[in-house]
LUMTI-551092 format. One record per residue: residue in three letters; residue number from 1; x negated, y, z of N, C-alpha, C, O in turn. Coordinates in nm, 2 decimals. Layout:
N
<kemar r="ALA" k="NUM" n_X="X" n_Y="Y" n_Z="Z" ca_X="X" ca_Y="Y" ca_Z="Z" c_X="X" c_Y="Y" c_Z="Z" o_X="X" o_Y="Y" o_Z="Z"/>
...
***
This chain:
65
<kemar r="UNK" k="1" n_X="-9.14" n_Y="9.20" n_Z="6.33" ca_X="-9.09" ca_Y="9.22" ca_Z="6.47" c_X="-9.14" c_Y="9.36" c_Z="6.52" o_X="-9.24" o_Y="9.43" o_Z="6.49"/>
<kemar r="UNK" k="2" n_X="-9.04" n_Y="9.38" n_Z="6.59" ca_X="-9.08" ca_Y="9.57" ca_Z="6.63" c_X="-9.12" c_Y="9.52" c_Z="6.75" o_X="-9.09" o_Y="9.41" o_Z="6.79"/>
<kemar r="UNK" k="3" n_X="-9.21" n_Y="9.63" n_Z="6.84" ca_X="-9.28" ca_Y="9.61" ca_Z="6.95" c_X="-9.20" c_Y="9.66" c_Z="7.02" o_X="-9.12" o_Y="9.75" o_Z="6.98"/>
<kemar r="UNK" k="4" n_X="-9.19" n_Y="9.62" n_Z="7.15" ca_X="-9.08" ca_Y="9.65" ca_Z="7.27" c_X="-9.15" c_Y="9.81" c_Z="7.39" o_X="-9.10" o_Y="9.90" o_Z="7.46"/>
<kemar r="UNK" k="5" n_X="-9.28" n_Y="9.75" n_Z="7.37" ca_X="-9.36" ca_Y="9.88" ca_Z="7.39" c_X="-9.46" c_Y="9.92" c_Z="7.34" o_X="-9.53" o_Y="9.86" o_Z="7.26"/>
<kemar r="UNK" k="6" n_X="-9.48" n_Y="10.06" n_Z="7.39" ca_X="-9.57" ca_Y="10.12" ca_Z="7.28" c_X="-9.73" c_Y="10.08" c_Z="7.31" o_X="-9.83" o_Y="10.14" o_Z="7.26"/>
<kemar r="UNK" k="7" n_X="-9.73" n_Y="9.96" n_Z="7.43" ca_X="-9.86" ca_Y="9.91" ca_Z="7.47" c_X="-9.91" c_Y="9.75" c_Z="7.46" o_X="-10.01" o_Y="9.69" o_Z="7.50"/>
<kemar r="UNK" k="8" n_X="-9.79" n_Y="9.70" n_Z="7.36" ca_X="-9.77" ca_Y="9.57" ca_Z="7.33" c_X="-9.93" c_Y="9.54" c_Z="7.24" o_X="-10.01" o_Y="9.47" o_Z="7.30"/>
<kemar r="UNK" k="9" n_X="-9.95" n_Y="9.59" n_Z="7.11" ca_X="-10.07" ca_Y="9.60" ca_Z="7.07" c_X="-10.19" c_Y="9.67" c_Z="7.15" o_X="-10.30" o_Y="9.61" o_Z="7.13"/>
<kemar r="UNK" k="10" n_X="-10.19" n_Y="9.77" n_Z="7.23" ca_X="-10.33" ca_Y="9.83" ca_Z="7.28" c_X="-10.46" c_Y="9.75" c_Z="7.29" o_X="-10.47" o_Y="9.63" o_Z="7.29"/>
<kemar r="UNK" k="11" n_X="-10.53" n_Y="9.81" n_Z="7.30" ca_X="-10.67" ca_Y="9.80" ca_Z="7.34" c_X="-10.74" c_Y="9.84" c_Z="7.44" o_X="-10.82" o_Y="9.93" o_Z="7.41"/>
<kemar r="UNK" k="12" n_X="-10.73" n_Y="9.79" n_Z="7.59" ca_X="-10.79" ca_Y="9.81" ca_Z="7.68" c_X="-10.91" c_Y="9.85" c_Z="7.72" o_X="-10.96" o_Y="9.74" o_Z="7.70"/>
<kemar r="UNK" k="13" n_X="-11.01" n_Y="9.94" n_Z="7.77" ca_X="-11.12" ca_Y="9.97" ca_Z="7.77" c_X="-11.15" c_Y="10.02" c_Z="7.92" o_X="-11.09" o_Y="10.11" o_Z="7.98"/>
<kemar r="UNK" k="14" n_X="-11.24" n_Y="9.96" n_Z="7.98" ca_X="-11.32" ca_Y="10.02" ca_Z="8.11" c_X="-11.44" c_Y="10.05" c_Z="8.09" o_X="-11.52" o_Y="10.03" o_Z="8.00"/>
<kemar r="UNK" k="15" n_X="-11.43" n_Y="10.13" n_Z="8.18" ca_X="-11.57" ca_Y="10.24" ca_Z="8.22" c_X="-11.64" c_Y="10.14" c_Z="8.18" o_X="-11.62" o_Y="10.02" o_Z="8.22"/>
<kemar r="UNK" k="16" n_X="-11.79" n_Y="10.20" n_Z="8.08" ca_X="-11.93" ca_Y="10.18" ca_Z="8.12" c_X="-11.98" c_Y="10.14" c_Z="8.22" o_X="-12.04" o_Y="10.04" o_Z="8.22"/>
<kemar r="UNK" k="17" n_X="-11.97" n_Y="10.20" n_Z="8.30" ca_X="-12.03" ca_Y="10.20" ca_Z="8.45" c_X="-11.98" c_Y="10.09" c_Z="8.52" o_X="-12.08" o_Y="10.01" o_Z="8.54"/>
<kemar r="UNK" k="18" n_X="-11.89" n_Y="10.05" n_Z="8.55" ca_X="-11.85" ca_Y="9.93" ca_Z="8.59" c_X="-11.95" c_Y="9.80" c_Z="8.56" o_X="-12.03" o_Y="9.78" o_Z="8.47"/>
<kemar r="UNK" k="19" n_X="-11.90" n_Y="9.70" n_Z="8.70" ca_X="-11.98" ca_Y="9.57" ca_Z="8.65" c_X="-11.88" c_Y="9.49" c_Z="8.63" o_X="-11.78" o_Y="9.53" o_Z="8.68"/>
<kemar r="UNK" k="20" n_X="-11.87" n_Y="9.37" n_Z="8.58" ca_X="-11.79" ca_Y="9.30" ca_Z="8.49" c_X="-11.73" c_Y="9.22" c_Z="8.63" o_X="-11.62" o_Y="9.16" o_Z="8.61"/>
<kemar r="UNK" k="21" n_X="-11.77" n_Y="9.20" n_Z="8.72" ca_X="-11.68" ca_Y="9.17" ca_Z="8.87" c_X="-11.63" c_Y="9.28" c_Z="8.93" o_X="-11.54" o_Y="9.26" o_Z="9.00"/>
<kemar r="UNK" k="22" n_X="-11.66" n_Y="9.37" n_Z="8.91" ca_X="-11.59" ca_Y="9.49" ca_Z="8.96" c_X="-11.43" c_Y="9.56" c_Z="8.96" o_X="-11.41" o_Y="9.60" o_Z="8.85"/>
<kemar r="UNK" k="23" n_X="-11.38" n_Y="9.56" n_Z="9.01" ca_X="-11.22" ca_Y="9.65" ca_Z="8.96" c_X="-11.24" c_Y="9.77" c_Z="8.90" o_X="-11.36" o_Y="9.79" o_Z="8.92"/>
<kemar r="UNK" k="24" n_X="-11.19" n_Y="9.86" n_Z="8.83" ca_X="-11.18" ca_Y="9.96" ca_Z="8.72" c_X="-11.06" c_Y="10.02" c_Z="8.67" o_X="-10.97" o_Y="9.93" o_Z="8.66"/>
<kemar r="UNK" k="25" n_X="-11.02" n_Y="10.17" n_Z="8.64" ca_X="-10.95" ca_Y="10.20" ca_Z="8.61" c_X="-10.99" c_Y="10.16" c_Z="8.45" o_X="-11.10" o_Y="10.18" o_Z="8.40"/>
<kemar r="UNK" k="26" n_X="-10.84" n_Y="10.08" n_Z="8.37" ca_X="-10.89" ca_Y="10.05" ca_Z="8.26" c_X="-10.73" c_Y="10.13" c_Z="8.17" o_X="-10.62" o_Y="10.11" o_Z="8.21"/>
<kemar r="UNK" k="27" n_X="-10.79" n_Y="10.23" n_Z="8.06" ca_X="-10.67" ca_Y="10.29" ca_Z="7.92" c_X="-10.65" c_Y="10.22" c_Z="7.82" o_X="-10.71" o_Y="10.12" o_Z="7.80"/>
<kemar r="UNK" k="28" n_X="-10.56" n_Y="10.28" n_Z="7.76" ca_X="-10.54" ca_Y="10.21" ca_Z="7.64" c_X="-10.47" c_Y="10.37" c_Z="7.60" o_X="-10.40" o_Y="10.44" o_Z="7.67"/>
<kemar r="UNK" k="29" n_X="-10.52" n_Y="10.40" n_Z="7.46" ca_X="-10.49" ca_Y="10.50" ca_Z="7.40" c_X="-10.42" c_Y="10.43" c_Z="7.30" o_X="-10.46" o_Y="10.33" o_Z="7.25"/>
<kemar r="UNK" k="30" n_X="-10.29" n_Y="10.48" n_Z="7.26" ca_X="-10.28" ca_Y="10.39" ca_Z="7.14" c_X="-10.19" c_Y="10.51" c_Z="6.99" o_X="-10.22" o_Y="10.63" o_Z="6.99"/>
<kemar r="UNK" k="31" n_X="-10.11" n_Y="10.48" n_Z="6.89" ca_X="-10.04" ca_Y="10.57" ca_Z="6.81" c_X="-9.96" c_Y="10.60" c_Z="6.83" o_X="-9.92" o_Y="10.66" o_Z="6.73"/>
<kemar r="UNK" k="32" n_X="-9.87" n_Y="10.60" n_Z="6.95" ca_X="-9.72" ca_Y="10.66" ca_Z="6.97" c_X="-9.78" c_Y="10.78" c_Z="7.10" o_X="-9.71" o_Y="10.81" o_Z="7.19"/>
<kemar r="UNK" k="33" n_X="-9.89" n_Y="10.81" n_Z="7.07" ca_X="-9.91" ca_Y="10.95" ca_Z="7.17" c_X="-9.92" c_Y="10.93" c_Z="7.32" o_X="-9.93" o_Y="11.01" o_Z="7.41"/>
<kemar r="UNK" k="34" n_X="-9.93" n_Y="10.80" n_Z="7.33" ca_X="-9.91" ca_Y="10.77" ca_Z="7.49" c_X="-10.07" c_Y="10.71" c_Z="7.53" o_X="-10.15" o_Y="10.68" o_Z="7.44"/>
<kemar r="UNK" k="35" n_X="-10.11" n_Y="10.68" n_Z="7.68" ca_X="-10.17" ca_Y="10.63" ca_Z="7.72" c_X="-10.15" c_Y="10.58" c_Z="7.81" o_X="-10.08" o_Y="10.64" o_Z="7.89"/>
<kemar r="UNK" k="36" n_X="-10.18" n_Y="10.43" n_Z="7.84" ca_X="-10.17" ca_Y="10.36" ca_Z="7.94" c_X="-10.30" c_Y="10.39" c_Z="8.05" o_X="-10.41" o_Y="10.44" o_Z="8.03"/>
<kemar r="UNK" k="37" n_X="-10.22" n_Y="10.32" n_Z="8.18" ca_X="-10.37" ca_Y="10.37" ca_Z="8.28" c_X="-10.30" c_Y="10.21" c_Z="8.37" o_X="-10.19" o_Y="10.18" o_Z="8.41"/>
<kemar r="UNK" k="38" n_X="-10.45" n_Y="10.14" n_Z="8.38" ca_X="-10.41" ca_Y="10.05" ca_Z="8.51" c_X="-10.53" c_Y="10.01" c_Z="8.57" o_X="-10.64" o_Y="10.06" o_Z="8.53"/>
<kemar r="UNK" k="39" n_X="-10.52" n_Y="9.89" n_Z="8.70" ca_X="-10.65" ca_Y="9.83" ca_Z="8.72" c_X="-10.67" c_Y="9.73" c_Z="8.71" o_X="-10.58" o_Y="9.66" o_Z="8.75"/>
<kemar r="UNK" k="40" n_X="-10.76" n_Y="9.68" n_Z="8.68" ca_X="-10.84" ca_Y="9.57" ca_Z="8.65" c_X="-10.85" c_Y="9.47" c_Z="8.69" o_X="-10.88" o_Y="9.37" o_Z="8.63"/>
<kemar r="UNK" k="41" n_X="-10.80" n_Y="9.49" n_Z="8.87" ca_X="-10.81" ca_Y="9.42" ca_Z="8.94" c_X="-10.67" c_Y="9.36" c_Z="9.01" o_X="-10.64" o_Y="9.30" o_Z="9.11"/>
<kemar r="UNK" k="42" n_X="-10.62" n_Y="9.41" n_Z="8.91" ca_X="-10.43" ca_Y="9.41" ca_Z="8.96" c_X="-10.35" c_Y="9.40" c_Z="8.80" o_X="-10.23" o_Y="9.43" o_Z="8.80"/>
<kemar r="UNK" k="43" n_X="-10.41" n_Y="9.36" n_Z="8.70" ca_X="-10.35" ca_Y="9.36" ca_Z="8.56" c_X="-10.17" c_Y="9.29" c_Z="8.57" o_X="-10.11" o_Y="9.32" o_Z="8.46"/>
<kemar r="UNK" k="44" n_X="-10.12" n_Y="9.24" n_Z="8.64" ca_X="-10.03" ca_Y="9.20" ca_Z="8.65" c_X="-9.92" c_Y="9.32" c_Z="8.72" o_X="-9.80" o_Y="9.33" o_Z="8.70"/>
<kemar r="UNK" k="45" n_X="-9.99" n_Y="9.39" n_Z="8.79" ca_X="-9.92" ca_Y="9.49" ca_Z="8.87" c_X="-9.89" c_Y="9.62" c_Z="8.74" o_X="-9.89" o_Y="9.74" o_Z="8.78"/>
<kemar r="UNK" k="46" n_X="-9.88" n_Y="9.58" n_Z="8.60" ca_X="-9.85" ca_Y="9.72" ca_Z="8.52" c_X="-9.91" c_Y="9.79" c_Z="8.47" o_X="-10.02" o_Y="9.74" o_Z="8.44"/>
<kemar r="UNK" k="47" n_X="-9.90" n_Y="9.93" n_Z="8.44" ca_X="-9.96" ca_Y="10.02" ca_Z="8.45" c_X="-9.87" c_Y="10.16" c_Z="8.43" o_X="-9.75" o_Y="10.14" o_Z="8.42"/>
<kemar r="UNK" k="48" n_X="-9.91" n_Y="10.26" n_Z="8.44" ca_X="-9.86" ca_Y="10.38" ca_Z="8.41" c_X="-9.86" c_Y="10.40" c_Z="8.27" o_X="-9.94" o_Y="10.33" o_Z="8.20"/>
<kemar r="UNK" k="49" n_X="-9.77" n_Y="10.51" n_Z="8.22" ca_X="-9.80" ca_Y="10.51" ca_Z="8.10" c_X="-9.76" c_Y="10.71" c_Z="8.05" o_X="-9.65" o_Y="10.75" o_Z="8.07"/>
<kemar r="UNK" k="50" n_X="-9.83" n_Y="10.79" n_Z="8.01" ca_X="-9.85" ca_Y="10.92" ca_Z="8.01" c_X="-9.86" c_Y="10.94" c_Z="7.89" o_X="-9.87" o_Y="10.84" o_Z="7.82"/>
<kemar r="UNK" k="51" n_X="-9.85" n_Y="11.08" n_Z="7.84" ca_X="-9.86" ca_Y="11.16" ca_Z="7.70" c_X="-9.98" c_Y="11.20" c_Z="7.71" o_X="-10.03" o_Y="11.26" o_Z="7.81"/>
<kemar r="UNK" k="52" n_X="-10.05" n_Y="11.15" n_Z="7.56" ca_X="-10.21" ca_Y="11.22" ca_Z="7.57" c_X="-10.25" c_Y="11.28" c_Z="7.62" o_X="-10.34" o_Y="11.28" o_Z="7.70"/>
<kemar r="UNK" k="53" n_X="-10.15" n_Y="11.42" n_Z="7.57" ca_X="-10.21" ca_Y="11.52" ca_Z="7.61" c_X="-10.18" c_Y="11.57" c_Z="7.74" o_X="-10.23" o_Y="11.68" o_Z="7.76"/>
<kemar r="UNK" k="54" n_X="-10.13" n_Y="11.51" n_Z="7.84" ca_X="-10.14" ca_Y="11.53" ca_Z="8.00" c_X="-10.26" c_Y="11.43" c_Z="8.05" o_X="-10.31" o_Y="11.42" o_Z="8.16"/>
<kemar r="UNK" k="55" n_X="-10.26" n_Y="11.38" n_Z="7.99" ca_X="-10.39" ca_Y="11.25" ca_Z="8.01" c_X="-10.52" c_Y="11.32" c_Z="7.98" o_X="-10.63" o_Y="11.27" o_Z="8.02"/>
<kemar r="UNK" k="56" n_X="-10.52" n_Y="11.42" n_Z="7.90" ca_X="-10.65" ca_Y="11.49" ca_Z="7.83" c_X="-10.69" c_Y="11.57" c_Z="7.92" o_X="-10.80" o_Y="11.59" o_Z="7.95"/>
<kemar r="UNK" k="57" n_X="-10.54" n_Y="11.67" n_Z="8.00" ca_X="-10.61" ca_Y="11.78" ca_Z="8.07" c_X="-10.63" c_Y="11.69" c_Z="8.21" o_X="-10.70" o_Y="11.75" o_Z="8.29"/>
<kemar r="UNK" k="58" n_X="-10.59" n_Y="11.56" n_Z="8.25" ca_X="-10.65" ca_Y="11.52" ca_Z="8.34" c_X="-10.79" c_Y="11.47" c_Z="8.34" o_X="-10.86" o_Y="11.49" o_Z="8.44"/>
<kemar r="UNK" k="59" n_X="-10.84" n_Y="11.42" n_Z="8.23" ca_X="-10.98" ca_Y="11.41" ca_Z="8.24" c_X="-11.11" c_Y="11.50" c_Z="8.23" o_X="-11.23" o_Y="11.48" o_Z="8.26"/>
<kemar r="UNK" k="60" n_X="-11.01" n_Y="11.65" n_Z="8.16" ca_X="-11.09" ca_Y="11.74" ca_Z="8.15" c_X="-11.10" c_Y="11.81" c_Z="8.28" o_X="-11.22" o_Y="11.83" o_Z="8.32"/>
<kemar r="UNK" k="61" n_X="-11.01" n_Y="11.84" n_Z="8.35" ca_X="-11.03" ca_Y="11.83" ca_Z="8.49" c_X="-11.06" c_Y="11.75" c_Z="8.63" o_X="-11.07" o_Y="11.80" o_Z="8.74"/>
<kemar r="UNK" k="62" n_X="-11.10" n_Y="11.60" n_Z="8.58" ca_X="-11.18" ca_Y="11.60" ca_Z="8.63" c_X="-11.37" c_Y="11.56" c_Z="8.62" o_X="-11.46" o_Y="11.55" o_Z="8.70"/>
<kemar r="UNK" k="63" n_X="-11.36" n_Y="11.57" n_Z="8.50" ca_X="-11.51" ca_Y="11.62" ca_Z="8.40" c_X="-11.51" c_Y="11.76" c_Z="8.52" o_X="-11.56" o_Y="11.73" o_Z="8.63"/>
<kemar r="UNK" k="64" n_X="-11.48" n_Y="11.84" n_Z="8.52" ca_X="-11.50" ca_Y="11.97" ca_Z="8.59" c_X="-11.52" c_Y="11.95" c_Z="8.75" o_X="-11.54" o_Y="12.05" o_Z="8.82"/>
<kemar r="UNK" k="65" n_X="-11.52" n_Y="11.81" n_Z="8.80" ca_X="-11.56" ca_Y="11.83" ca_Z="8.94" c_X="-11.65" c_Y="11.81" c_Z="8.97" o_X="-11.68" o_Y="11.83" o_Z="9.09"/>
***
């Protein structure tokens, strides 16, 4: 079966920081170059979905504030 999206397998990951009641922005990096971004607290509400590499200069920018 082929996957319908490229977020069907991912692996979701939240911040360290977070406490396990807490809401969180949570990614999913996966092999088709994309990254998912959602919250935690709203998993039903979707997510975004971006090209790595605009997802990379977003974190390196905000690493920089």
């Amino acid at each position: 079966m082929i996957n319908s999206s490229p977020l069907e397998d991912a692996i979701w990951c939240k911040s360290s920081y977070s406490r396990p009641a807490d809401g969180c922005v949570a990614v999913a990096r996966t092999s088709a170059s994309v990254v998912g971004i959602g919250d935690t607290k709203d998993p039903e509400a979707g997510c975004i979905v971006v090209p790595t590499d605009a997802f990379d200069v977003l974190v390196s920018m905000i690493r920089r504030l």
